[in-house]
N, C-alpha and C positions, 0 to 999 in steps of 0.2 A: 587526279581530282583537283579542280579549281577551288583556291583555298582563299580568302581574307583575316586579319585581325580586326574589330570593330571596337573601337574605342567611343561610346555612345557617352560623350560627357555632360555635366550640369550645364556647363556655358558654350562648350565646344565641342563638336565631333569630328573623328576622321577614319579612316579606314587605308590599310596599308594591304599591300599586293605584293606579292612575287614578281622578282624585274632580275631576271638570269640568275646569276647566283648567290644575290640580295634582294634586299626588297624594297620597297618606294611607296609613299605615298600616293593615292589617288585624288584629283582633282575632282573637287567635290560642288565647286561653285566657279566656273569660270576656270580661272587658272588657278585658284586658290585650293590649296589642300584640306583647312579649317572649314566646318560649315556650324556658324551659330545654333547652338537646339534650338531652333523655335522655329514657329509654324504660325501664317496668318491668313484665317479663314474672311474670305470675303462672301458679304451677306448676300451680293448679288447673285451668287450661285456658281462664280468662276473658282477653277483649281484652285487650290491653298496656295501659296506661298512660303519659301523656303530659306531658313539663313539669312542671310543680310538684305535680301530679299522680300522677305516677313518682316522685318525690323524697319525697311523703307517704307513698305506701305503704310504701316503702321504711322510712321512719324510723318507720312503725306496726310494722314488724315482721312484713310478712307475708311468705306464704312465697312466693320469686319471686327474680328476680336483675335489678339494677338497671344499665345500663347508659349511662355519659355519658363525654362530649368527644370522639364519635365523628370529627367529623372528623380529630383527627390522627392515624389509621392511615392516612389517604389519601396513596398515596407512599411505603408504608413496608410490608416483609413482612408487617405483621398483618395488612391488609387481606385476605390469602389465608386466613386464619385463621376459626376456628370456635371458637361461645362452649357450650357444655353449657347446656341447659334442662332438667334431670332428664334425660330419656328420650331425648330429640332434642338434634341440633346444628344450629347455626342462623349463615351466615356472615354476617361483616362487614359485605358488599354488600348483602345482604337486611335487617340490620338499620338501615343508614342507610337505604335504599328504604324502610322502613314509616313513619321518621320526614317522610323529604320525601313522603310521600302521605300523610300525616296533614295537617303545614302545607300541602298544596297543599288540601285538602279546605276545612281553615276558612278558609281563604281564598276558596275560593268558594263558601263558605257565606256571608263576608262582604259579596263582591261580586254574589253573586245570578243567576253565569253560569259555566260553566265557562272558565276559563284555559288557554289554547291554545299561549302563549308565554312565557319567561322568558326571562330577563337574568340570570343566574347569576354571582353575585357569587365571588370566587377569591381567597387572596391574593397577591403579586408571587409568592414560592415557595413550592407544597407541600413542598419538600425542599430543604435549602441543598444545593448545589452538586453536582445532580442533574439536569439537562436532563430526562434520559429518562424519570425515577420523577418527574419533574414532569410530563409530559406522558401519562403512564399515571394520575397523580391526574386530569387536566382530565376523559381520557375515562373514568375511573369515574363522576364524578360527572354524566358526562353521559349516559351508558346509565342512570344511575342516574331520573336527572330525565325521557328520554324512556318510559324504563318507569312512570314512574307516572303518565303521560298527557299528557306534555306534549309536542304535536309539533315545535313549534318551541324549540330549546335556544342561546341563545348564552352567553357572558362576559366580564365586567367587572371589572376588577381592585378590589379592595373601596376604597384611597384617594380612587380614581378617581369610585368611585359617591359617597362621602362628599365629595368636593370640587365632585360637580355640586349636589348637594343645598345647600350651603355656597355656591353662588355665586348661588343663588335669591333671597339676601341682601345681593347688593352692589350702590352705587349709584357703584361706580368701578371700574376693572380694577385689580387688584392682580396680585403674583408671591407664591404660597401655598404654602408646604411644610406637606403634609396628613398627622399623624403618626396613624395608627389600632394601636391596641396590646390587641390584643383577648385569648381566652383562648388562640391556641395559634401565632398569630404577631404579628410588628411589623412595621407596614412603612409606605413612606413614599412620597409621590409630589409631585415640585416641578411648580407647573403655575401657568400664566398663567388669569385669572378673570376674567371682568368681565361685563357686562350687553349688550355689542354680542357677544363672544364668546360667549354664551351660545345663539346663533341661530343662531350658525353650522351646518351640518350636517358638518363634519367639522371634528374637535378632534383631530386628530393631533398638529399643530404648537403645539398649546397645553401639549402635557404634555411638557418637558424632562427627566427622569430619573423612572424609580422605582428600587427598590430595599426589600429587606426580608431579615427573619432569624426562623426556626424558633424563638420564642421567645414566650410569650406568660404570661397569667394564671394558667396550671395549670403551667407551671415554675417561679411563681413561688410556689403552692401546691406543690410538689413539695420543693422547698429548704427552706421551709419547714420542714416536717411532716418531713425529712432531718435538720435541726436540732433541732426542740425535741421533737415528738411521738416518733422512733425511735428514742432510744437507750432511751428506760423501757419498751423493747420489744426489748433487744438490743442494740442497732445499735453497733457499736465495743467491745462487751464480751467478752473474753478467754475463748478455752480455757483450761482448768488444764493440760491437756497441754503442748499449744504455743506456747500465751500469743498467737496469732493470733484474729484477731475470727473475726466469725461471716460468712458468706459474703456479699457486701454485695447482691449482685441481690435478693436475699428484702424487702429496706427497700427499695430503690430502686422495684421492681413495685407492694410495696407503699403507695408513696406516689406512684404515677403512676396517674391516672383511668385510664387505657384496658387497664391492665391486671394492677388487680387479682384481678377474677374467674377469673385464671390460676393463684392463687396457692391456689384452693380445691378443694383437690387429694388422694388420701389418699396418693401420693407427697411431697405436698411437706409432710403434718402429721406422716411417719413420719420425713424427716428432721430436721425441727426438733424431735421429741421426743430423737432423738438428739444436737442439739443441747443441748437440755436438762441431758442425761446429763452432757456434757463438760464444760459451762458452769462459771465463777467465780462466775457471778451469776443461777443456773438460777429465781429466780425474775422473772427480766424474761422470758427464754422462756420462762416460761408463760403473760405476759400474751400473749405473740404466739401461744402454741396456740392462749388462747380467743378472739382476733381471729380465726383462720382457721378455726376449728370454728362459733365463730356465726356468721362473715360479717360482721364488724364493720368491715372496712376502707375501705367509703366513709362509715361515719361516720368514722371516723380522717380521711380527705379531706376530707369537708367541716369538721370543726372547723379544719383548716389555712387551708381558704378563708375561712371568719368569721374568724379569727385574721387573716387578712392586711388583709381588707376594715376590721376594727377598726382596725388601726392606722394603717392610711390618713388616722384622722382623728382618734384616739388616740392617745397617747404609750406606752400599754402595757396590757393585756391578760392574762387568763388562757384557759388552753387548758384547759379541762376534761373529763377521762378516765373521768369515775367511772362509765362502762357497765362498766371493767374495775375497779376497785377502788374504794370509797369512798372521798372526798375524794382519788384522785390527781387531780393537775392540774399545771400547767406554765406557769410565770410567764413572758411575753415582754414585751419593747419593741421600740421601732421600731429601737433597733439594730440588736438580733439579726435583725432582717428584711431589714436595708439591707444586712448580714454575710451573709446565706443568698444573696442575689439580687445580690449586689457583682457578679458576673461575666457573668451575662445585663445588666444594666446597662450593661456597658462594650459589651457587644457591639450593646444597640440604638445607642448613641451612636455608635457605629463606623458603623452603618448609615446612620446620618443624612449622617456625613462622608462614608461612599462614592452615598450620593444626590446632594447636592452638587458632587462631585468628578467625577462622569459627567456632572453638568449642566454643568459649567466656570461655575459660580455661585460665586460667593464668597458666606458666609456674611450678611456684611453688606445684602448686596445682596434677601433676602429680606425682606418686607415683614409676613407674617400665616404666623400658625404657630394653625392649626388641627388640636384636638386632638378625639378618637373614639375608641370602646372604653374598654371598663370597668379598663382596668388602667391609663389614665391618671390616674387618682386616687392611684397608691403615689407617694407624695410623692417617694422616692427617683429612682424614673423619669422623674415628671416636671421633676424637677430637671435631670436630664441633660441631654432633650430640650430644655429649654429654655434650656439653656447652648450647645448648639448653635447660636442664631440668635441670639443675646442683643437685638439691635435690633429684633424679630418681635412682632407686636401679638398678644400671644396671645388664641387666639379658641374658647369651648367651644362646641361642636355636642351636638346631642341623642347622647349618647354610646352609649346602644343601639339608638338609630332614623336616625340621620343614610343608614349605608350603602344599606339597606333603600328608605329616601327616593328616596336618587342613584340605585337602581339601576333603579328606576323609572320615573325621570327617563329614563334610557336606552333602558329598555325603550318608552317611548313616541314615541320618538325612532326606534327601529328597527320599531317592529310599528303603532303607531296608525296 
């Protein structure tokens, strides 16, 4: 049976194949293995657009609505939700189904066969501390995955996948706390490794704890763009009347991927002109008119995600604004970054101590601290994580391809 792993990420997706007696990555975008989640529907009536792709036209300026980090409605009221396409509405469910029948497409365009089977990558929780709306995520995306062809559907918890992929490399059994902190959760899985374990055909008793938190790369784009990018739009600036701010959901939508295109509305430009009216400082709402009249608000997101990504390996940065005014722009450093994101911070670190503390594992006693996902590079975070095991060989894995790798790993274990 033709088998894949699908790692359908926040920010990034890939899919991995069977390639003789390992497995490989599928080029999903040219030669690229990565393909951005996002999708950009053009209003003229031509196909969608794909991955960086979607993100080009978008930033050409054509006319369409750009859509990304679809996964995190999965588990959360939007999902029931409908986006406006000029003339049509178009839900939630249907627009992740065209992205996973796209990746399922080049994928077996790569592999030369159709795909019969996945291994459907998840993470620990779709929703903190929601059993049920987690288990209405799993079968979304699994009506989701049998609708676009695929007969056989299972899943794999994403550390999980990235930890088998990761022990392809060991020439000893270690004890491995697997930290994956991708764009729209963190999550963590303490698990026994080794090269006899690797054979085994059931690894139950090798994974002692998971555990993870609703927390990921586009929160931390979200805080962000909360701090420096929305108050020269608003954000915390005073009626003359009342001397109260301006309504805060308007910044917050606004700087949260999944749903901004909510916000492009002739309800929601008639109250912010009256905003305007009231305002102390009626000319920062009017930068936010002409952000909601052009459609400007996934670039406002993405300059938050370069901004973060820069400082990752920067000490400081400009945010540059000038689509709405000449030379505005918005000096950061990496404090202000470690300031916006202080408290998702504390909360991955929490998670790691309650991985730990389910495993009845003392900190100590873990051996390899293997790190995946693209938002293990904000220095701040990884500081944390790695204050958590402090005696822990830290170990980098292919940070967009490891899950992708392991799930594959799985899936050939369950369908070859």
């Amino acid at each position: 049976m033709s088998y894949c792993g699908l790692d359908f990420g926040t920010s990034n997706s890939t899919i991995g194949l069977g390639h003789g007696n390992g497995v490989r990555l599928a080029p999903l975008e040219g030669t690229e293995t990565t393909l951005p989640t996002a999708i950009f529907f053009h209003f003229e009536g031509r196909a969608p657009d794909y991955g960086r792709k979607a993100i080009a036209s978008y930033a050409d300026g054509l006319e369409g609505r750009l859509l990304r980090s679809l996964k995190s409605v999965l588990g959360t009221e939007l999902i029931k939700e409908e986006t406006q396409l000029r003339r049509r509405r178009v839900k939630f469910t249907e627009v992740i189904g065209l992205v996973v029948s796209h990746l399922k497409a080049q994928a077996e365009a790569a592999a030369g066969r159709p795909l019969e089977a996945v291994v459907h990558g998840r993470p620990v929780h779709f929703v903190d501390g929601d059993a049920a709306a987690d288990r209405r995520a799993e079968a979304t995306l699994a009506e989701i995955a049998h609708a676009s062809g695929f007969r056989h559907v299972s899943f794999q918890l994403e550390p999980i996948g990235a930890a088998l992929h990761y022990e392809q490399n060991l020439e000893r059994e270690v004890l491995a706390l697997i930290a994956d902190i991708g764009g729209g959760t963190s999550d963590f899985s303490l698990v026994r490794l080794g090269p006899d374990r690797s054979r085994r055909a059931e690894r139950a008793d090798d994974v002692l704890a998971n555990h993870g938190v609703r927390v990921g790369g586009t929160d931390f784009d979200r805080l962000l763009s909360l701090e420096a990018i929305m108050p020269a739009l608003g954000y915390g600036s005073p009626m003359a009347r009342t001397g109260l701010p301006a309504p805060v959901f308007l910044f917050h939508d606004l700087a949260t991927w999944a749903k901004i295109n909510f916000l492009y509305r002739a309800d929601i430009l008639a109250a912010v002109r009256d905003l305007r009216a009231q305002a102390t400082e009626p000319h920062l709402f009017e930068r936010l008119l002409r952000v909601l009249r052009e459609r400007l608000g996934h670039a406002l997101a993405f300059a938050a995600e370069e901004a973060k990504i820069e400082l990752s390996h920067d000490p400081e940065t400009r945010i540059d604004m000038d689509l709405l005014e000449p030379a505005l722009g918005v000096p950061v450093d990496r404090g202000i970054l470690e300031y916006a994101i202080a408290e998702p911070t504390r909360q991955i670190a929490r998670a790691i101590d309650d991985c730990l503390a389910q495993a009845g594992v003392p900190a100590g006693r873990v051996e390899r601290l293997f790190l995946t996902g693209g938002s293990t590079l904000v220095p701040t975070v990884r500081q944390a994580i790695e204050a958590r095991v402090p005696g822990a060989e830290v170990v980098e894995g292919d940070r967009f391809g490891a899950i992708g790798l392991g799930l594959a790993l799985e899936a050939k274990r369950r369908y070859a």
